[in-house]
C-alpha positions in Angstrom: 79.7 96.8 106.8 81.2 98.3 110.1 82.3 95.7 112.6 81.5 95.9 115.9 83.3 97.7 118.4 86.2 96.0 120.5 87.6 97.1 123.5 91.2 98.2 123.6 93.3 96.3 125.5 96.2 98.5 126.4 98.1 95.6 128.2 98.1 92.8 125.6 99.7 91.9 122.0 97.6 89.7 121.6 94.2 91.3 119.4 97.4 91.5 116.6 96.9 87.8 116.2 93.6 88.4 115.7 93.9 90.6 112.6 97.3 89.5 110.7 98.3 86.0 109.8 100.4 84.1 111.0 100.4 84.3 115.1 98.9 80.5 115.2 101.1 77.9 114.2 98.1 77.0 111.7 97.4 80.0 110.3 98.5 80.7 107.0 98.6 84.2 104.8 95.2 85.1 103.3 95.1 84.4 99.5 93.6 87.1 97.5 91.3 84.7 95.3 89.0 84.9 98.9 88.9 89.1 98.0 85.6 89.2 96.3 86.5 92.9 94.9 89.9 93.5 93.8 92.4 91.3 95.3 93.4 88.2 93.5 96.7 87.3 94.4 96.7 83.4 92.3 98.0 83.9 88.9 96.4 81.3 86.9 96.2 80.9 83.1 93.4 82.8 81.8 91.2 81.2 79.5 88.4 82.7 77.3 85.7 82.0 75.1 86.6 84.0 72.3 88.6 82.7 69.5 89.9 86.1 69.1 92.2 85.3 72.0 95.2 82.6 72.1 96.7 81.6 75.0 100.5 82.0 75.3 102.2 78.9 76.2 102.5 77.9 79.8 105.7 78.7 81.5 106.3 77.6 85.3 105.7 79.7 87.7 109.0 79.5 90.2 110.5 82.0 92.1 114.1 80.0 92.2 116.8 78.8 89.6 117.9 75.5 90.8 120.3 73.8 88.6 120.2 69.5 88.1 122.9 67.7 88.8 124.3 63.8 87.4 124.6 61.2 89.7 128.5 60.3 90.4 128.2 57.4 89.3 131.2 56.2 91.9 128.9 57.1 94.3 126.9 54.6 96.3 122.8 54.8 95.9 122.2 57.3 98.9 125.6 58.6 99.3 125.5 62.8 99.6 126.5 63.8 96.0 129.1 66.8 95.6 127.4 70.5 95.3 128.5 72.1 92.4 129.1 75.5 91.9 126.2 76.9 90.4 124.2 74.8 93.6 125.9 76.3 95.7 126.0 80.4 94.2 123.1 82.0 95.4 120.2 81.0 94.1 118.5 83.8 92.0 114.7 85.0 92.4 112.3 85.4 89.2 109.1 87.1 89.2 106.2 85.1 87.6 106.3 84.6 84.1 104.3 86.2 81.8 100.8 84.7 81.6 98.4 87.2 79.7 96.0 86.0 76.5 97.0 87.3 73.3 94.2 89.6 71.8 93.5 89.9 68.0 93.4 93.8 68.4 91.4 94.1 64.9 88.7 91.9 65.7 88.0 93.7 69.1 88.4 96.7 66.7 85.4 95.4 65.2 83.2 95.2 68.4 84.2 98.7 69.6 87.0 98.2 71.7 90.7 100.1 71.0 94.0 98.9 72.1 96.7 101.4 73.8 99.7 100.3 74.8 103.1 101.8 76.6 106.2 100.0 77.7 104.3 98.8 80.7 100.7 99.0 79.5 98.4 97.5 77.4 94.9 98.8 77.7 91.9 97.6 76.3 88.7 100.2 76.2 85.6 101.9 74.6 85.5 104.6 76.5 86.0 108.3 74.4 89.6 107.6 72.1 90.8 111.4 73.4 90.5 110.2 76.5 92.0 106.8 76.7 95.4 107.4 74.4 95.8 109.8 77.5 96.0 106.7 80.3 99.6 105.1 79.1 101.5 108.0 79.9 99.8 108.5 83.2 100.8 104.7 84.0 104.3 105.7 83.0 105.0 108.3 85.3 103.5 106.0 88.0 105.8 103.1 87.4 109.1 105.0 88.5 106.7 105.7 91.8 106.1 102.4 92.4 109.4 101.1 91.8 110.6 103.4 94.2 107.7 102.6 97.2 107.8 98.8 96.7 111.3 98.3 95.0 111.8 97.3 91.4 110.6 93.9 90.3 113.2 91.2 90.1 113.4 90.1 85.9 111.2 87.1 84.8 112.8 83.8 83.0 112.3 84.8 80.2 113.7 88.6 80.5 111.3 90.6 79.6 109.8 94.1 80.1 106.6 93.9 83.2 103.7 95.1 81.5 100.0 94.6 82.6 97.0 94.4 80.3 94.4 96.6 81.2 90.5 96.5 80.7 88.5 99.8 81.0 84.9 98.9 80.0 81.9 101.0 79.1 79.6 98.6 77.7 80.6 95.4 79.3 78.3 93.8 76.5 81.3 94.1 74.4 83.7 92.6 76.6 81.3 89.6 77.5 81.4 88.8 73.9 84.6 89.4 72.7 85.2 86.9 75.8 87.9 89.3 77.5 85.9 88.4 81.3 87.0 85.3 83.0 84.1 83.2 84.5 85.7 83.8 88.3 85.3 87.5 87.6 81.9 87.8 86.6 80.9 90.0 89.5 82.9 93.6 88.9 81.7 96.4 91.1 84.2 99.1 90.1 87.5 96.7 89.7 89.2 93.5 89.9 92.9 92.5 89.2 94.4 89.2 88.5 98.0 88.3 88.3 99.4 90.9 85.8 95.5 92.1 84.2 92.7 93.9 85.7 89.4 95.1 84.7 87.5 98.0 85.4 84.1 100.0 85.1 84.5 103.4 83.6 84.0 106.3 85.5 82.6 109.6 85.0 84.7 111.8 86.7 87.9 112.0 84.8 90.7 111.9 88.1 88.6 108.5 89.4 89.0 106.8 86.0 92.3 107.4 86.5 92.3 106.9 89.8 91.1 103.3 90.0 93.2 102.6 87.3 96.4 103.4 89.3 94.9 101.4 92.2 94.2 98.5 90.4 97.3 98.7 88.7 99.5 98.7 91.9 97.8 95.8 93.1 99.3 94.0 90.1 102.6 95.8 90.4 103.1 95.2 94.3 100.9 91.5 94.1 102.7 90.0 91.1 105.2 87.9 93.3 103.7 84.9 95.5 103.4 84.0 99.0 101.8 87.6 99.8 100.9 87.7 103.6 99.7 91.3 104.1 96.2 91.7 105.7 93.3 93.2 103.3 93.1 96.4 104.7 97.2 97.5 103.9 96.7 96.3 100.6 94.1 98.3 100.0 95.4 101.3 101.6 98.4 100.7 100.3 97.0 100.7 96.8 94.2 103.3 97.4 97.4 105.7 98.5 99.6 105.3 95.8 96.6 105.6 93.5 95.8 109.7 95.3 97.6 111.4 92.8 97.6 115.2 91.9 98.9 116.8 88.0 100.6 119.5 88.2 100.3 123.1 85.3 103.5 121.5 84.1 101.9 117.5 83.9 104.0 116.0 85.9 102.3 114.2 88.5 102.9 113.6 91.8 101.1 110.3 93.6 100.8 109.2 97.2 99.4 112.4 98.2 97.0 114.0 100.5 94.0 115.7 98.7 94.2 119.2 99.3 90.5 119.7 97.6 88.2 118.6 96.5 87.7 119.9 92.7 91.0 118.1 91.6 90.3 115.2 93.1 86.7 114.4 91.7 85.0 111.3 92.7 87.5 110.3 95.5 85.3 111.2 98.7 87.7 109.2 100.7 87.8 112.3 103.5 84.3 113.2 103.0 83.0 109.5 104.4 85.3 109.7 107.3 84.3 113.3 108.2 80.7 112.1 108.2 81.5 109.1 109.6 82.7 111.2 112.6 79.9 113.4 112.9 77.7 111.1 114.2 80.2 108.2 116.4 83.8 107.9 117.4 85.9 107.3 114.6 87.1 103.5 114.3 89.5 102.3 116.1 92.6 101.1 114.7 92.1 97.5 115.5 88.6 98.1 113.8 90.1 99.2 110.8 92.7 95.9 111.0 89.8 93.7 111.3 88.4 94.3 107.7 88.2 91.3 105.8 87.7 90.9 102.0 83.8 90.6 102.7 83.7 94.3 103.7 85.4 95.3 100.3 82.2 94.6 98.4 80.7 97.8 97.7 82.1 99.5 100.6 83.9 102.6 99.8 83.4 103.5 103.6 86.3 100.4 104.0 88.3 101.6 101.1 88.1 105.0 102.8 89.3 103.7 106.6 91.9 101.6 104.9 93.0 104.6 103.1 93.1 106.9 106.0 95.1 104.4 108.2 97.7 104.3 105.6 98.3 107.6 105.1 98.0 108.0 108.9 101.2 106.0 109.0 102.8 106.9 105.8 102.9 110.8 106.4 103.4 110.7 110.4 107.2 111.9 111.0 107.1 109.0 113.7 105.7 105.8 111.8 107.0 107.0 108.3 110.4 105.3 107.9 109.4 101.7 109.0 105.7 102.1 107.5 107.3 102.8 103.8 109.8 99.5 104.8 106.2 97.6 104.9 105.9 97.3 100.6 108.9 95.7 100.2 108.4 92.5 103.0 104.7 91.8 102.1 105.9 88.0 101.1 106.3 85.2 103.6 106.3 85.4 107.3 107.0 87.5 109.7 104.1 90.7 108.6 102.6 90.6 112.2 106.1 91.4 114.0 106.7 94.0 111.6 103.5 95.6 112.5 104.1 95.4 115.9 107.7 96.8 115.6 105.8 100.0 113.9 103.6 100.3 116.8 105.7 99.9 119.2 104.6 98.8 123.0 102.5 101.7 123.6 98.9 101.1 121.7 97.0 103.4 123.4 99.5 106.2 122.4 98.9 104.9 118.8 95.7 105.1 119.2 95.3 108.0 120.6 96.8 109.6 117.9 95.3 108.0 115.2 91.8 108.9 116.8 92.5 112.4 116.9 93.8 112.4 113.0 90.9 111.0 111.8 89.2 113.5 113.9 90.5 116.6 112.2 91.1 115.0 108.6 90.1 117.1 105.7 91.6 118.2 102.8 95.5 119.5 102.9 95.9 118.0 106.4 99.2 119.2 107.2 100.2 115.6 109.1 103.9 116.8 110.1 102.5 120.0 111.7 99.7 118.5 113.4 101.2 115.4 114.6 101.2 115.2 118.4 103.7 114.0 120.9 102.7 112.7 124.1 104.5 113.9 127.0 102.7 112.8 130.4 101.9 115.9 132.6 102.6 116.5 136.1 100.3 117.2 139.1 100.1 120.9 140.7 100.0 121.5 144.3 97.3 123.9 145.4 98.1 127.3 143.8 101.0 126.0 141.8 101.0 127.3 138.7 103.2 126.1 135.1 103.9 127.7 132.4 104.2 126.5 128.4 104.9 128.3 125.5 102.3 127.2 123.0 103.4 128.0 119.1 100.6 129.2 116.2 102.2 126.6 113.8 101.6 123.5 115.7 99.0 120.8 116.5 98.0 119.7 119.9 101.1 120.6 122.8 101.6 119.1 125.6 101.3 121.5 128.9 102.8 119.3 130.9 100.1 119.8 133.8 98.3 116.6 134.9 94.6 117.5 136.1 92.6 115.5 138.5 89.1 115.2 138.0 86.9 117.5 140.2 89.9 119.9 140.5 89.1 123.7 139.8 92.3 124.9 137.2 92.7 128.3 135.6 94.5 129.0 132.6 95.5 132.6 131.3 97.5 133.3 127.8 99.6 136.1 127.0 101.3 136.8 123.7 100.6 137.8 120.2 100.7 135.7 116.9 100.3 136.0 113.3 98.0 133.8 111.5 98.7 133.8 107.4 100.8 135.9 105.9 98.7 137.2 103.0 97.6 139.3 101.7 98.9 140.5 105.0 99.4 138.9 108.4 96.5 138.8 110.9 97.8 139.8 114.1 96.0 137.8 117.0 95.7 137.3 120.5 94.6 133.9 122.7 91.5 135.3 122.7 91.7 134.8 118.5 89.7 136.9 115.5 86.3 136.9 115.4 85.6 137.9 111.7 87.1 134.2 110.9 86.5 131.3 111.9 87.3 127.5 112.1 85.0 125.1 113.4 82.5 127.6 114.8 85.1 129.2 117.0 87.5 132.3 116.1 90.6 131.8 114.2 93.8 132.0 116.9 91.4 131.0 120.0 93.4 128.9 122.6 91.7 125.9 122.5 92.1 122.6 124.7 92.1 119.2 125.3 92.0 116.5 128.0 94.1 113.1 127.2 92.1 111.0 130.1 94.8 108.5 131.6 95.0 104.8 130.3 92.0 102.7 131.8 88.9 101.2 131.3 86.4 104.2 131.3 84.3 103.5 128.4 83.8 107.4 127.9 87.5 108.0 127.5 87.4 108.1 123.4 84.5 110.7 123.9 86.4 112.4 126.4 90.2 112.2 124.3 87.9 114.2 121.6 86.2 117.3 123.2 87.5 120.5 122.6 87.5 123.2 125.5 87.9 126.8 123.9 89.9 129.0 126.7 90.3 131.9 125.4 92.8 134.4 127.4 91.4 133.7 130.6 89.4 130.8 131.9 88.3 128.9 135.3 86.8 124.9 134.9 86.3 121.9 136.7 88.5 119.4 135.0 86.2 116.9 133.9 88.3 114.0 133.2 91.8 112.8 135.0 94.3 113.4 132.3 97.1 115.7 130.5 96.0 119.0 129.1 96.7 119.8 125.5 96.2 123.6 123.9 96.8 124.5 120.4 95.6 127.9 118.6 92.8 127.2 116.9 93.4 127.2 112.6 92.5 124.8 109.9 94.6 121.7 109.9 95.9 122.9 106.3 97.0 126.2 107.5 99.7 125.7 109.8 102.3 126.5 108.0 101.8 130.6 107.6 101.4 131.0 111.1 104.1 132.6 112.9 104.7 133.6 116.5 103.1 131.6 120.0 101.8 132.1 123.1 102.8 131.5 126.8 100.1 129.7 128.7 99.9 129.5 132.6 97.8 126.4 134.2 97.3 126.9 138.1 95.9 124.6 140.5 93.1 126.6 142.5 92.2 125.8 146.3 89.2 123.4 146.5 85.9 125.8 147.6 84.8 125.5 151.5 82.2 122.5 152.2 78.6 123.9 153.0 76.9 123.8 155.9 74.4 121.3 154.6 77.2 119.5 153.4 79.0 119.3 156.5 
């Protein structure tokens, strides 16, 4: 479901308290039980059917060791009683206890359904043996990951290892008998979690199954502990991110990426529903993205795919990096909303801006440190003025620092020579660029530019912020939109990096033509 579109208001804070909890003094942190997909924050006792499954005994879930002190009986009824000293050491914080049913594994045997199980995995599944003895060990070299993204766990009462109990089903037939579903979780599109278990459909295409079973599984890892107050659509992202994984010849894997194709990474589609998203409307805004609820989960992966984009929009920009990644480890209590401000900052527009012109250009191997753009307000030209910017091959959009006016005749000019890859041998290129390649229909290395309209209420300025001017060596326009000009050489947004060399571009104000006779 796509909400509607909001106007961005550029002067207020205020459509924050819209989308995060806690702005009201009556608003209190969403609890995952309302997320009708995969977030389930509660950790209740589960309780099953089957009488192959025995619960273990309930421990208390607290997140505090308070010590019990006697009475001084010198004391008078109501008089303060001394601390001691274990009152008043600091008080230490426990993660939930452990929760999960106890399977007979040989009576699930029986219906079909294997158990595999790693330090900090216990899967349950029917799907091919070969494949699922596999899934542990990919867990495993995820866990390190996620201790290091969302910090370690803090120990349980009763010290032991954290380990989630998985459920990969292929014939859920088997898991509705063997009584393995909870009631509340009857309704499983592709995955649900619950306090330290989750359950999942299998997949055909070998890097989703694993996929979905990393995301689930960092919804556990990073939801285990209560009082949760992040909005839907980080938690998602968050857990759709971590989840974007890539195995290397050697097996090692590396997670948190960006796809870089789409053969290794079958299934995902995450950047294929944005692209055609795109094709056919502006991309969502940023406060449309905030604005998904749990309702818009169901069956969506166009939400999953917007949550996930605005995560790694944030995650891999050089700017929002460092306090983005602080985000994991103060999801509980108060105080989210401040923190996304803080990572904004007081320019939303800017944020925007950027984020609109990312989603864009995404597509596989989107080189986010090379194409990440820096606004730098431009300057107006007097009549015949000219300015010149160097503009480098290995870059995004630059700023020229020339501030057009609309209905102002400019000419640019570009002189220079670049390479664009190195191999199998570098392509030697002018502004002008190579016409037996090219990148979105125009030649690889052609100047190209843009028009950042000012701040205001023109409700063509997203259109405007997105078209693409191709200049060429030499051209003469008509601004059509009051703004700062941008250029970049035009490559894909994977291929920065082998590009060596830049070009020096020259803007110049032109006189205004004479008035006609009619006119005058």
């Amino acid at each position: 479901m796509h909400v509607s579109r909001l106007e961005w208001n550029p002067s207020s804070l205020l459509w924050l308290c819209l989308l995060l909890p806690g702005c009201g003094a009556d608003a209190k942190p969403p609890r995952a039980a309302e997320e009708p997909e995969v977030v389930v924050i509660s950790e209740p006792a589960v309780s099953t059917a089957s009488t192959e499954s025995q619960q273990q005994p309930q421990a208390p879930q607290v997140k505090t060791e308070q010590t019990k002190t006697e009475s001084d009986p010198g004391k008078a009824p109501g008089e303060p009683q001394p601390a001691s000293r274990m009152q008043s050491a600091e008080q230490k914080v426990y993660r939930p206890s452990d929760q999960r049913p106890l399977h007979n594994n040989q009576r699930l045997a029986l219906l079909g359904i294997e158990c595999y199980e790693s330090p900090h995995l216990k899967l349950y599944t029917d799907i091919d043996p070969e494949q699922a003895k596999k899934l542990p060990a990919v867990l495993e070299q995820a866990y390190p990951a996620l201790q290091k993204y969302f910090g370690p766990l803090p120990p349980n009462r009763e010290g032991t290892e954290f380990q989630v109990t998985g459920y990969i089903m292929q014939d859920r037939e088997r898991y509705e008998k063997a009584g393995l579903i909870p009631g509340l979780l009857a309704q499983i599109i592709n995955g649900r979690h619950q306090g330290a278990q989750f359950w999942m459909n299998a997949q055909t295409e070998e890097y989703y199954l694993k996929h979905l079973m990393l995301h689930e599984y960092t919804h556990c890892y990073s939801m285990i502990m209560e009082d949760i107050s992040a909005p839907v659509w980080y938690l998602e992202g968050i857990a759709e991110s971590m989840a974007t994984h890539h195995v290397s010849a050697d097996g090692k894997i590396q997670f948190n990426v960006m796809p870089h194709n789409k053969n290794d990474f079958g299934g995902l589609g995450r950047i294929s529903l944005i692209q055609d998203a795109v094709k056919s409307a502006p991309p969502r805004t940023m406060l449309e993205v905030m604005q998904l609820g749990p309702d818009d989960f169901v069956d969506a992966n166009a939400s999953y795919a917007w949550s996930w984009a605005l995560s790694q929009f944030f995650d891999k920009h050089p700017q929002y990096q460092t306090e983005f990644r602080k985000l994991a480890r103060q999801m509980q209590g108060p105080g989210f909303t401040e923190k996304i401000k803080a990572l904004i900052g007081p320019d939303l527009i800017a944020a925007n801006d950027a984020w609109l012109l990312f989603v864009r250009n995404l597509q596989p191997g989107y080189d986010s440190e090379r194409a990440m753009i820096t606004f730098h307000p431009g300057k107006d030209l007097a009549t015949d003025a000219s300015v010149t910017q160097e503009i480098a091959s290995d870059r995004g959009w630059q700023s020229s620092g020339v501030h057009v006016t609309r209905g102002e005749t400019y000419a640019v000019s570009a002189s220079g020579m670049f390479s664009l890859a190195q191999k199998p041998k570098p392509w030697q290129s002018t502004a002008d660029g190579i016409t037996f390649q090219y990148f979105n229909g125009q030649p690889l290395g052609r100047l190209l530019m843009m028009i950042r309209p000012d701040p205001g209420n023109d409700p063509t300025r997203v259109q405007a912020l997105l078209r693409v001017y191709p200049q060429g060596s030499q051209a003469t326009w008509m601004a059509p939109a009051t703004g700062t000009l941008y250029f970049r050489l035009n490559d894909a947004w994977d291929s920065l990096h082998n590009n060596e060399g830049a070009v020096q571009v020259t803007v110049t104000r032109q006189p205004q033509p004479q008035s006609t006779t009619a006119e005058q």
